[in-house]
Every structure is written in C-alpha cells, then in structure tokens.
N, C-alpha and C positions, 0 to 999 in steps of 0.2 A: 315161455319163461318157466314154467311148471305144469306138469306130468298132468294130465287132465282139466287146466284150469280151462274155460273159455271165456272170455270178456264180449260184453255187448253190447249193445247203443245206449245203454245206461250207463254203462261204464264210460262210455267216449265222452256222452255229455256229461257227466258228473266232472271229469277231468277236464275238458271243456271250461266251463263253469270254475275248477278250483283255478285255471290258470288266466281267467281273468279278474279273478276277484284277488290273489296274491303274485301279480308278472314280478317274474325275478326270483320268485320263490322256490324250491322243491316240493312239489303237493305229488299226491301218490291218491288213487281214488278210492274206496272204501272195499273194493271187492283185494286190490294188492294187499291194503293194510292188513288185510283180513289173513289175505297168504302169510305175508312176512310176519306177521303175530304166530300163526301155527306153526313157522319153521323155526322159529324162535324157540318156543316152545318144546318142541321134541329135539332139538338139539343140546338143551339147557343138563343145568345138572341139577338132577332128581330126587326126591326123596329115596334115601337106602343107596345113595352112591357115596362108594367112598371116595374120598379127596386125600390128600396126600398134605401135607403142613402148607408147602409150595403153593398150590394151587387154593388151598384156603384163604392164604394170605394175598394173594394176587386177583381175588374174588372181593377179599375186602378193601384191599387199596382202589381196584374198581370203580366200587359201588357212590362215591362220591362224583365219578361222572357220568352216570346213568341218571336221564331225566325224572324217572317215577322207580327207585330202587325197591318199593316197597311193596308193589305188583307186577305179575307176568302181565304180559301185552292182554290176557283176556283178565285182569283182572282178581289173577287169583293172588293169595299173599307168598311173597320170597323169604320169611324170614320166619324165627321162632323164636321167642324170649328166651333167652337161657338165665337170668336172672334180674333181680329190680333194682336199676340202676338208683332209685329213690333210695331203695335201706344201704345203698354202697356208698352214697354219698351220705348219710344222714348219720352215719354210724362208723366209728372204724374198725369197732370189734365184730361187726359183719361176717361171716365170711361165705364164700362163694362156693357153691359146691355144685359140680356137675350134674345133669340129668343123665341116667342110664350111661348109656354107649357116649355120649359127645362129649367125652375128654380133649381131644385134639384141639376141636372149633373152641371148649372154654376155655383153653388155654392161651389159646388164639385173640382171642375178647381179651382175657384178662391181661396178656401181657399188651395191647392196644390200648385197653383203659387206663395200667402203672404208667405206662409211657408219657 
C-alpha cells in the first residue's frame, strides 16, 4: 500500500478486534490511520502557498464537510484568525483590515461574511 510501510500481528489483531466490535462498519487500524494522516498532510496546502481566488473559495465551500476542519489529522490547527468576528458583529463602524500579504483570503472571508 505504501513505500516501506510493513504491518504486523498487531496490526492484524487490532483490525481484528475493530471489525468485531463495529461489523458493517469501515474501521482502518491505528498504524493505516497513522499513513493516511501523513499523506494527508504532505499533500495539503501549506503555509506560504499561494492559492488562486478559485481555489480559496472552493477550500471554504469545503470546509463545512470535513469532520474536524479545524485540525490536520495529527492535530495541528488549519486556520488563522484574520479578524474578530465579536467587534464585526458588535459594531458597524468596524472595519476590517487585512493582515500583511492576505488580501485575497480577507477578501474572500469578507465577501462570505456580507453575503
């Protein structure tokens, strides 16, 4: 399945075990998840990549069917505040102003938020 993995009698009965405690189910043993979490991972899009408007907006339309949007599979965070939606709602005279370089993505947020 992958480049150097090798699976062992841990693995068989761990698998074992998930497929009689959930029959019917899709269980995956702890050593796969562990792959599929790192391919996951290094195929994602990175800090310092750039994105295209497109592909912004097709990352946020997403992110409502991803189970845990809010971390990578090991746990680390997907997201960065770009502003506080507390003083956006609490105020009108607010106004929102980009961090550095991520004009695109606030603009992105902001026309999701008017919407």
């Amino acid at each position: 399945m992958s480049k150097d993995i090798i699976f062992g009698v841990k693995d068989l009965e761990e698998l074992i075990f998930l497929l009689s405690e959930r029959p019917g189910e899709m269980v995956r043993c702890s050593h796969i998840r562990n792959m599929f979490a790192s391919r996951a991972c290094r195929k994602s899009v990175m800090i310092g990549d750039a994105l295209s408007r497109q592909q912004m907006e097709r990352i946020v339309k997403h992110m409502g069917d991803i189970e845990q949007p809010w971390n990578c599979p090991h746990g680390r965070p997907t997201m960065r505040h770009l502003f506080d939606l507390s003083k956006v709602q609490s105020s009108q005279s607010y106004t929102m102003r980009p961090k550095s370089n991520q004009s695109n993505l606030y603009k992105l947020f902001r026309k999701a938020y008017n919407s």
